[in-house]
N, C-alpha and C positions, 0 to 999 in steps of 0.2 A: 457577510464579512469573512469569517473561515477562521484559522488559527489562532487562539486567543491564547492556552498557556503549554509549554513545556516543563518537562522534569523529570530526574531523573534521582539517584541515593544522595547527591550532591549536591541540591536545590534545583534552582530551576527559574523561567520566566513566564510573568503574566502580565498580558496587556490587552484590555476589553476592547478597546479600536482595531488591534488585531496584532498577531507581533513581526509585521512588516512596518508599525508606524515608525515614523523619523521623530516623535517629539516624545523622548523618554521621562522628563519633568512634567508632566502634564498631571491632575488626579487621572486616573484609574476606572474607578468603580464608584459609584454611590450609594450612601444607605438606602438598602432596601431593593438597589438592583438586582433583575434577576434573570437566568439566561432560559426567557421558554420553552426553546429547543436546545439541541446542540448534540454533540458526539464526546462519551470518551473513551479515549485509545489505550490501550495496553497490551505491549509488546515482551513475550516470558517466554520462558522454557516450561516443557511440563518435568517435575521434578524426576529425577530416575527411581526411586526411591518408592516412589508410590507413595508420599508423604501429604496432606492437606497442604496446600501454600494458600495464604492471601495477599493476593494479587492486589486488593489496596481497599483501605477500611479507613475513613473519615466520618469522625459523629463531634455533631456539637449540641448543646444544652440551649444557646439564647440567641436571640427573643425565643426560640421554641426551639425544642427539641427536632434532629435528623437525622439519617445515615445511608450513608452508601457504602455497600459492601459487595467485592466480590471475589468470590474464594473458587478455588480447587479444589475437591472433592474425591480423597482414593476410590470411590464406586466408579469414577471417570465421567465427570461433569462441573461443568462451569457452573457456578449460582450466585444470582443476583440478588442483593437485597438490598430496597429503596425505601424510605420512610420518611414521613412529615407527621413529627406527633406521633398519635397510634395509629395512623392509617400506613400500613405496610403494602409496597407492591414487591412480588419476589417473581424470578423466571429461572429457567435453569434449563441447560445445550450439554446436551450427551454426545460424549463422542468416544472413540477407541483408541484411542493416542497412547502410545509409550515413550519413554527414554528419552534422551538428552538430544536425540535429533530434531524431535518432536516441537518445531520454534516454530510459537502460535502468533498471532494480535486478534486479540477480545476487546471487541468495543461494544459498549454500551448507549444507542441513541434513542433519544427524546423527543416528542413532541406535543407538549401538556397541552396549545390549543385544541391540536388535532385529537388529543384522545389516542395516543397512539407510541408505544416503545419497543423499542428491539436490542434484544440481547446476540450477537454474531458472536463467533468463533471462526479466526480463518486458518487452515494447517497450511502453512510454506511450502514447505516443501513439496507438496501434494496434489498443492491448489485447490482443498475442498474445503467448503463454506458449510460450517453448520449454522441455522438461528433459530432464534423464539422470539415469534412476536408476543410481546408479556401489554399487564392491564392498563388502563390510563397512569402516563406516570404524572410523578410532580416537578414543578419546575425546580430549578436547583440557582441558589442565589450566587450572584457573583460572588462576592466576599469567599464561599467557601466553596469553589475551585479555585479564587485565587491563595488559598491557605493549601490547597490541598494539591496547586502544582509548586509553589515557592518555599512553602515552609518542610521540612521531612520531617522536623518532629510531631506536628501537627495529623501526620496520619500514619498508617502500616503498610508497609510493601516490601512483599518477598523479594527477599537478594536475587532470586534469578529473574526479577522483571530488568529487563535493559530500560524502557523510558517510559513514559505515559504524557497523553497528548489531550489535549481538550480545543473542541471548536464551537463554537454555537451554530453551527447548522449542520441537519443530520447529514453526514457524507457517505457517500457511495461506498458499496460491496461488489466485490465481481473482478473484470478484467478489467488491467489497470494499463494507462500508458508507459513508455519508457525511454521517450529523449528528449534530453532536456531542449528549450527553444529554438538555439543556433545549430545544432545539430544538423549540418548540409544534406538532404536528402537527394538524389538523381532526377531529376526530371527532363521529357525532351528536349527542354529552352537551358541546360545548366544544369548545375546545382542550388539548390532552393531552402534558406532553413526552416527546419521541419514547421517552424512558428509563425510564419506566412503563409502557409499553403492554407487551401480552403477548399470547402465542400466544390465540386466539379471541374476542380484544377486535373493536371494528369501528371503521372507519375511513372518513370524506367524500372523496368524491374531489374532482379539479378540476371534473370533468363532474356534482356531485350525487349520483353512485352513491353507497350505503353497503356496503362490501365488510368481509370477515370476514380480520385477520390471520393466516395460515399459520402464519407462524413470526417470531420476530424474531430479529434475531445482533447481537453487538458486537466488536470486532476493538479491541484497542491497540496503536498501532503509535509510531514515532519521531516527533517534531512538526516533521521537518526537511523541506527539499529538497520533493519532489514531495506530501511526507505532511504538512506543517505548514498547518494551520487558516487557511482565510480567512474573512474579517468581510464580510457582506454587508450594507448598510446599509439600512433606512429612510428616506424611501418607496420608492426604487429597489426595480424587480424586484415592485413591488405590496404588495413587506413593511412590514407593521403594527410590528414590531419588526427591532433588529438580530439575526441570527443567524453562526453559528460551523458551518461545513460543512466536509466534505472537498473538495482543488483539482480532486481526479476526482468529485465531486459533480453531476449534471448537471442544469441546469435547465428548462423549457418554457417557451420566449421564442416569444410569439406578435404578431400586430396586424399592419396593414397595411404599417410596414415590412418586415417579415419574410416578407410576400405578394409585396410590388413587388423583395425583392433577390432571395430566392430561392424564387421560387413555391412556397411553400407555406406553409401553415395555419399551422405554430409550428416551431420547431427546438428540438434540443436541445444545449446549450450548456456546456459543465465548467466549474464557478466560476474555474478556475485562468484561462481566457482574458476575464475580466471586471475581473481587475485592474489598475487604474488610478488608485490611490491617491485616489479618489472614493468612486464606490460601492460599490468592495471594495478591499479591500488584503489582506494579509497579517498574522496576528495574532502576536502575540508570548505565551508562556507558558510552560507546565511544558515537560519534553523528552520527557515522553509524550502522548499524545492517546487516547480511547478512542471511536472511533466507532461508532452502532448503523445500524442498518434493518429495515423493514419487507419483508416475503416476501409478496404480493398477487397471486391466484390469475392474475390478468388483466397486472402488469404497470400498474397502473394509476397515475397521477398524483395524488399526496401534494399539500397546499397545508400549505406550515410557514409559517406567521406570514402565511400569503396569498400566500405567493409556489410556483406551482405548482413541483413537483420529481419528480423518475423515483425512483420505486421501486426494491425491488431487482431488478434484471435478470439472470438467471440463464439464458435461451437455452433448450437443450438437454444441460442442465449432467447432469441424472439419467439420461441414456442412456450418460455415460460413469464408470463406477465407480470407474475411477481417479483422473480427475480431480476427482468429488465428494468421493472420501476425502482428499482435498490441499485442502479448501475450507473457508469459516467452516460450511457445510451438512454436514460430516462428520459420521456418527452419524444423523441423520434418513433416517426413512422413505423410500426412494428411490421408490418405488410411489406414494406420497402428495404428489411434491412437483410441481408443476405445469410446465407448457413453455411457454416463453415464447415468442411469434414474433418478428420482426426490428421494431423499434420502426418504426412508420409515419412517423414524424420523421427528417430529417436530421440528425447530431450535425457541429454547424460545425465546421471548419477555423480555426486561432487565429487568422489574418490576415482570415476571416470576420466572427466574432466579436466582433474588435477594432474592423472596420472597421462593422458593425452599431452597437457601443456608443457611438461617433462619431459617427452618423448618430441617435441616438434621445438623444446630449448633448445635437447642435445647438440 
């Protein structure tokens, strides 16, 4: 199913059918439901302070006692603690992170059949993944995620969490797509939106090339915080239309500004440091988003709507097994999937970015 509840200091929604259903009067949840597996999401800053924060603490007493907890630690580490009863499961993700730049999503996923839980941490701005796979967890009843995304008095969560997300299936880590469906891609017959195309279709690059699709993936994720859709507008950016991209979407901004600030050809640039309430802003819509991508053997530059965009980039994702089976690429041919090298483009700095979009307003 995927997205069951949202929430954020100002309540929030839960719905066990998922929360794309159209019949809001329906029951919910029943006694005794419980979710075997599932995912949850948390989206914070790490404090500047060097302060403990928690990140979000729900315990309840009946039919039996539980908790979940997971807190910030000034040593510099996320810590999990999960409980049924007196049987505690606890995991805990070291990392080095400082200051107020420092916007993580910590998710905690489950799989009680499986015998199997993982504590992640992912830094943004960085793109590095820390996790710990931790001991068999236990399942967690519906009732209390649905208290623990709707209700806020009902649990603890630091003011600088922006939202928290819960699904019932574990969802992927890694590299992520970034346009939304209708998003016109170039291919030799036209333009194609990106939501049709398919595994051995072909595709125009920026450079001319006609390159053959690998694979494509699509990811639904919460339309909040670091994951809510920006509006790139028309003409800006070279685009023939407005489009709807992910804020970690990266673009190829090239020309001779971009030669004379930072010697080189083109950068690449995440929609997220382009807004300015001109030519992109932030869109407003459902509370889910479902973004795809294309898999290009080379790593090559997409033009949506004319405005050139980075493929999916995946590195040397297929030499590590574990981290491919945690990704939207799980399941696929690891032997057939391609290596990507370090993109020959710089990816700006947002004060880069910002200060470029400034200079190409003038």
């Amino acid at each position: 199913m995927g997205w069951i509840g949202l929430g954020d200091h100002d309540g929030g929604r839960f719905d066990a059918r998922g929360l794309s259903c159209a019949e809001p009067n329906t029951p919910q949840v029943a006694t005794g439901d419980v979710a075997a597996r599932g995912t949850l999401l948390i989206e914070t800053y790490i404090s500047p302070e060097g302060r403990p924060q928690t990140l979000l603490e729900f315990e309840r007493t009946h039919p039996w006692s539980g908790q979940v907890s997971i807190q910030v630690v000034p040593s510099g580490g996320i810590v999990l603690v999960e409980a049924l009863g007196d049987d505690v499961r606890h995991a805990a993700v070291m990392h080095d992170l400082d200051g107020r730049s420092d916007q993580l999503r910590v998710s905690y996923s489950w799989d009680a059949p499986g015998r199997w839980g993982r504590l992640a941490l992912e830094h943004l701005s960085q793109g590095r993944i820390y996790n710990r796979v931790m001991p068999p967890p236990h399942p967690i009843q519906m009732d209390d995620l649905r208290m623990i995304t709707r209700y806020p008095t009902r649990r603890t969560m630091d003011a600088d969490v922006a939202f928290m997300a819960v699904s019932d299936q574990v969802e992927p880590l890694g590299p992520m797509p970034g346009l939304t469906s209708h998003v016109p891609v170039a291919t030799p017959h036209g333009d194609v939106p990106v939501g049709r195309l398919k595994r051995g279709d072909t595709v125009l690059t920026s450079a001319g090339e006609i390159v053959p699709i690998l694979h494509t993936v699509r990811q639904t994720l919460p339309a909040r915080g670091s994951l809510r859709p920006v509006r790139l507008r028309a003409p800006y950016f070279g685009l023939k239309r407005d489009i709807l991209v992910a804020p970690h979407q990266r673009l190829v901004i090239g020309g001779s500004q971009v030669e004379y600030m930072f010697g080189t050809e083109a950068a690449l640039v995440p929609s997220r440091h382009l807004v300015n309430g001109t030519s992109a802003f932030y869109a407003d819509g459902p509370d889910l988003v479902t973004y795809h991508h294309l898999l290009l053997p080379g790593h090559q530059v997409l033009l949506a709507a004319g405005c050139p965009v980075e493929s999916l980039y995946i590195g040397r994702l297929r030499r590590d097994p574990t981290a491919l089976r945690a990704s939207v690429l799980a399941g696929f041919d690891r032997a057939r999937l391609p290596e990507h090298p370090r993109p020959i483009w710089p990816v700006l700095k947002p004060f880069e970015a910002v200060t470029l979009a400034m200079v190409r307003a003038a």
